[in-house]
C-alpha positions in Angstrom: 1.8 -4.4 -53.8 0.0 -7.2 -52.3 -3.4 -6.7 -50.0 -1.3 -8.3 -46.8 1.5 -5.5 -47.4 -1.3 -2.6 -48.0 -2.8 -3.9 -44.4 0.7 -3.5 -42.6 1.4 -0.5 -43.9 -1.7 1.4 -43.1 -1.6 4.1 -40.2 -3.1 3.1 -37.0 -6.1 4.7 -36.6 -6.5 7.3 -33.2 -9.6 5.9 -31.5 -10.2 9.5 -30.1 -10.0 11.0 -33.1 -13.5 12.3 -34.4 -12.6 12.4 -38.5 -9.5 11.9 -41.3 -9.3 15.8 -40.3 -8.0 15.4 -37.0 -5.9 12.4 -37.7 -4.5 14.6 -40.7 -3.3 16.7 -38.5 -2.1 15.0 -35.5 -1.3 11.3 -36.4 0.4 11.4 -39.9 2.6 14.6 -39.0 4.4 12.4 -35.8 7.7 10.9 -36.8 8.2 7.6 -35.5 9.5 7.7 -31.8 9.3 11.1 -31.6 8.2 12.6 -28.0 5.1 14.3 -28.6 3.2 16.3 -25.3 -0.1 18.3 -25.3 0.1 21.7 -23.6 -2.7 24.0 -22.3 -1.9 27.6 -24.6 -4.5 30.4 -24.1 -7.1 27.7 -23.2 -6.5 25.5 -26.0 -4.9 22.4 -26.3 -1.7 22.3 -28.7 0.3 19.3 -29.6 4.6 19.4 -29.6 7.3 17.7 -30.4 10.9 17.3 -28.7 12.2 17.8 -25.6 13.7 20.5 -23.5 17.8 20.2 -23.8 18.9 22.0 -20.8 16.6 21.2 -17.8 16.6 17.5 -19.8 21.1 17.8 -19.8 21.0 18.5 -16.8 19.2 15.7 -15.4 20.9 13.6 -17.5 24.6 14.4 -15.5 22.4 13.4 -12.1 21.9 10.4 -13.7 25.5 9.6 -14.8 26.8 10.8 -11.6 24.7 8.4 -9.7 25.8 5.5 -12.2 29.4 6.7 -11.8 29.0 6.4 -7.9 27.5 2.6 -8.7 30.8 1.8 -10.6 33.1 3.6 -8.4 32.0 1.5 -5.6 32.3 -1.6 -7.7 35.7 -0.4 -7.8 36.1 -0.4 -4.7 36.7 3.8 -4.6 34.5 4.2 -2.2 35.1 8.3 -1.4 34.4 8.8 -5.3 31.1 7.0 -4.8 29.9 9.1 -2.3 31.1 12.7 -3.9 29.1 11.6 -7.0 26.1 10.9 -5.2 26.5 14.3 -3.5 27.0 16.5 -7.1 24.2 14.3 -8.4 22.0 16.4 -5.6 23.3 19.4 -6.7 22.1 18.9 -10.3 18.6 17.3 -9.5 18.7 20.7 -7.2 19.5 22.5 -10.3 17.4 20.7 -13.3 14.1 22.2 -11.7 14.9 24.9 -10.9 16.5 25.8 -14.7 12.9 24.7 -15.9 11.1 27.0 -13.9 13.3 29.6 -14.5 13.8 29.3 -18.6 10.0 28.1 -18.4 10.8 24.6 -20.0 8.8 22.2 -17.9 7.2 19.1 -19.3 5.9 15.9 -18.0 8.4 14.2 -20.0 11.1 16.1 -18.0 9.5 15.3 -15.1 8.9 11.7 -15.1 12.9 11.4 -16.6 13.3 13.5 -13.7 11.8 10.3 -11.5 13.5 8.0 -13.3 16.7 9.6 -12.6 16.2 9.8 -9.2 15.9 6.2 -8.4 19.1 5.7 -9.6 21.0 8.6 -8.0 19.2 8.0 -4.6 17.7 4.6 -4.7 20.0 2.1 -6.1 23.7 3.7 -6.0 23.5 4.9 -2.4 22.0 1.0 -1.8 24.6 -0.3 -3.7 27.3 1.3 -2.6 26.6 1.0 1.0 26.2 -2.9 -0.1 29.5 -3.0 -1.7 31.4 -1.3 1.2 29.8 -3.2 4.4 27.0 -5.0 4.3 28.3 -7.5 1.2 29.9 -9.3 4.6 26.6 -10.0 5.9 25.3 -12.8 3.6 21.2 -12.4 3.0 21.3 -10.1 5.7 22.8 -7.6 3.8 20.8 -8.0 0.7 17.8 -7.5 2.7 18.8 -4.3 4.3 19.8 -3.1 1.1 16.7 -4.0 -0.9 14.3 -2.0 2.2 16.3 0.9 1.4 16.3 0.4 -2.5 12.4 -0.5 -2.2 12.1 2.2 0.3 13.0 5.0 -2.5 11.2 3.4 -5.1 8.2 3.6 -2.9 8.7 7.2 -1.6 9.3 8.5 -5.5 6.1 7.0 -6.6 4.4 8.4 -3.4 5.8 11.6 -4.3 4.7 12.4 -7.3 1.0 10.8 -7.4 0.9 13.5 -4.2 2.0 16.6 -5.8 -1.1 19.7 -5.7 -2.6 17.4 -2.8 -0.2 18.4 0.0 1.3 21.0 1.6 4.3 22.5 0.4 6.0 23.5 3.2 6.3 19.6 4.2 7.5 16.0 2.7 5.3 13.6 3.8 8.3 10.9 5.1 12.1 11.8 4.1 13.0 12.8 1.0 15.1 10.1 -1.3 17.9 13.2 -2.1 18.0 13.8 1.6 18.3 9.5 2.4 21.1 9.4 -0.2 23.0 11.9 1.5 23.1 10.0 4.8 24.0 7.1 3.3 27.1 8.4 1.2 27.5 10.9 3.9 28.4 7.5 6.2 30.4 6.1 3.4 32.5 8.9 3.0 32.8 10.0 6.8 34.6 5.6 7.3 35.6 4.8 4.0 39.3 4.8 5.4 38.2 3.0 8.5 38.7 -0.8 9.0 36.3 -3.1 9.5 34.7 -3.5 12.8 31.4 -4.4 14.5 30.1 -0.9 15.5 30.6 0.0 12.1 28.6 -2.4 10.1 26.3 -2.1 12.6 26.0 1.7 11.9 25.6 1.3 8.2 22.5 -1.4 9.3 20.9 1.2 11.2 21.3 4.6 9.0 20.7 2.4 5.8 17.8 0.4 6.9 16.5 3.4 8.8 16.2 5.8 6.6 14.9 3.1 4.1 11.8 3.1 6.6 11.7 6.4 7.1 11.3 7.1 3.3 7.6 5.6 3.1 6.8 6.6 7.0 4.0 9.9 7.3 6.8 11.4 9.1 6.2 15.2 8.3 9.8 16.9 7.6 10.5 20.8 6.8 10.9 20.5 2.9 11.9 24.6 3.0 10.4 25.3 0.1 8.3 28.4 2.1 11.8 30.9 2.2 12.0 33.6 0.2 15.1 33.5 -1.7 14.5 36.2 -3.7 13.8 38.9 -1.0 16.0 41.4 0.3 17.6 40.0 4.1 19.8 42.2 6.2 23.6 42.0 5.3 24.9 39.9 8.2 23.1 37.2 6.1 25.5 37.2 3.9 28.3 36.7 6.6 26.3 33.1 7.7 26.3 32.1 4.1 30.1 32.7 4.1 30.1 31.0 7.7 28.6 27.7 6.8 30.9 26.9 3.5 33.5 27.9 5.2 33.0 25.0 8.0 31.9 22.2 5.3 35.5 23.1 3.8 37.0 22.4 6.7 35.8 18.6 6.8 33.1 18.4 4.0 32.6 14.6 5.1 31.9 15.2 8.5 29.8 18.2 8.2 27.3 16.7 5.5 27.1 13.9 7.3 26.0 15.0 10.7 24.0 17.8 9.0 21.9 15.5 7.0 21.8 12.5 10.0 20.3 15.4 12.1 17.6 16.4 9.6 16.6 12.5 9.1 16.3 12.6 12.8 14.5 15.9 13.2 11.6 14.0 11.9 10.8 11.4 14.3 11.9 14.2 17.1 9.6 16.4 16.3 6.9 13.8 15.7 7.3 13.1 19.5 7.4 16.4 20.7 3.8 17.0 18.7 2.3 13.8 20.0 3.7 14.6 23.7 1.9 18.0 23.7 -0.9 16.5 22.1 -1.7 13.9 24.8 -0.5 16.7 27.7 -3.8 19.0 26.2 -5.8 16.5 26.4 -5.0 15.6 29.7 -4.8 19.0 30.7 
C-alpha cells in the first residue's frame, strides 16, 4: 500500500479530543453517516446513535402530506391540496406530543421537525394559493407568494432560536401551522367558485397578510397554559361533542372562519392593549 493511499485512509482526527483514548471510543466506533447526538444522563454526557422511529414517522407523514398538497394543486385538485395541508397539522400536532409522551425527543427530531414545517406550512400553502389564483397575476403574484413563503421561513427560524426565552402562554407573531390553515382554509372554502375580482383579491389580502403577520411581534394566545389532563365538569364533554359536530356540518367554512378569526385576534387585541394604554396615561 502506497504512502498517498495510507494518508487517505487515516481517520480524521477530533480536534476536541484530549488522547487516542477518547477518539477510541467515540470516533472509530461511528459508522459512516450515522446520526450520532450527545445526551445529558445523570450529569454525564453520553454519546448515541439512531433516531427515534415513531415521533421521527410521524413527522415524516406531515411532511408527505404537505408535498402531496404541492402536487395536488399542480393538478389542479385543489380541495385535496387544502385537506392535506390540514392532516399535515394534525400530525405535526401529534409528532410532539408522542415524543414527550414516549420520552423520545432529540434535536435531530426537532430540527427534522423544522424542516418539515416549512414545507407543510411555508411552501405548499404558498404554492397552492399560487397555483389556484394568484398564477393570473403575473410578478405580482410571485411576489405575494414569496412574502408568505419568506414570511414562514423567517417565523420558523425565529421560533426556534426563541424557545426557553419567551413565554409560553404566547407566539410572538402567528404561528406558520395556524397561517397555513387560513390559507387552505380560503382554498377549500372557493375552490368551486369561478374566477372573479373580489376573490383574487381576497387570496392577496389573507395570503400576503398573514405572510406579514408571521414575522410581526404580534402577541397571539398559543394555549399551551390549559390543563388537559385535569378533571373539568361533565358538560365539557357536551361542547367537545358541540364543536365537531358543527365542523361536520361544513368543515370548510368552519376552519376557515375559525382560524381567519384567530389571525385577526392578534392585531385586535394589540389595539385594544395600546388603546387602554394611552387612555392610562392620559388618565
Amino acid at each position: 500500500m502506497t504512502d498517498e493511499k495510507k494518508q487517505t485512509e487515516k481517520p480524521v482526527e477530533n480536534n476536541n479530543a484530549q488522547g487516542p483514548d477518547e477518539l477510541k471510543g467515540h470516533e472509530y466506533d461511528i459508522e459512516t453517516g450515522e446520526v450520532v447526538e450527545e445526551e445529558l444522563v445523570e450529569g454525564a454526557p453520553v454519546r448515541r446513535k439512531g433516531i427515534y422511529l415513531l415521533p421521527n414517522a410521524l413527522t415524516t407523514a406531515s411532511l408527505f402530506s404537505g408535498f402531496y398538497a404541492i402536487v395536488s394543486a399542480a393538478n389542479g385538485v385543489f380541495d385535496n391540496a387544502a385537506i392535506a395541508i390540514f392532516v399535515s397539522m394534525i400530525l405535526d400536532g401529534l409528532d410532539g406530543r408522542v415524543a414527550r409522551l414516549t420520552n423520545t425527543q432529540s434535536k435531530f427530531g426537532e430540527e427534522y421537525d423544522s424542516l418539515a414545517d416549512m414545507v407543510a406550512f411555508g411552501v405548499a400553502p404558498g404554492l397552492v394559493a399560487f397555483f389556484w389564483s394568484l398564477n393570473n397575476l403575473g410578478q405580482v403574484g410571485w411576489a405575494i407568494t414569496f412574502i408568505y413563503v419568506a414570511g414562514a421561513a423567517l417565523r420558523l427560524a425565529r421560533f426556534n432560536t426563541q424557545i426557553g426565552s419567551v413565554d409560553k402562554k404566547f407566539f410572538v407573531g402567528l404561528a406558520s401551522p395556524a397561517a397555513a390553515a387560513c390559507v387552505a382554509g380560503l382554498v377549500w372554502c372557493f375552490h368551486a367558485v369561478e374566477p372573479a375580482s373580489w376573490l383574487t383579491l381576497m387570496t392577496i389580502i389573507v395570503v400576503g397578510g398573514c405572510g406579514v403577520l408571521m414575522v410581526s411581534n404580534i402577541l397571539y394566545k398559543s394555549f399551551k397554559d390549559l390543563d388537559m389532563r385535569g378533571r373539568v365538569p361533565f358538560a365539557a364533554i357536551l361542547l367537545v361533542v358541540l364543536m365537531f359536530v358543527v365542523i361536520a356540518l361544513d368543515p370548510a367554512t368552519v376552519l376557515f372562519t375559525g382560524f381567519l378569526a384567530y389571525a385577526l385576534s392578534g392585531p385586535v387585541l394589540a389595539l385594544f392593549r395600546k388603546t387602554r394604554h394611552a387612555e392610562g396615561q392620559s388618565g
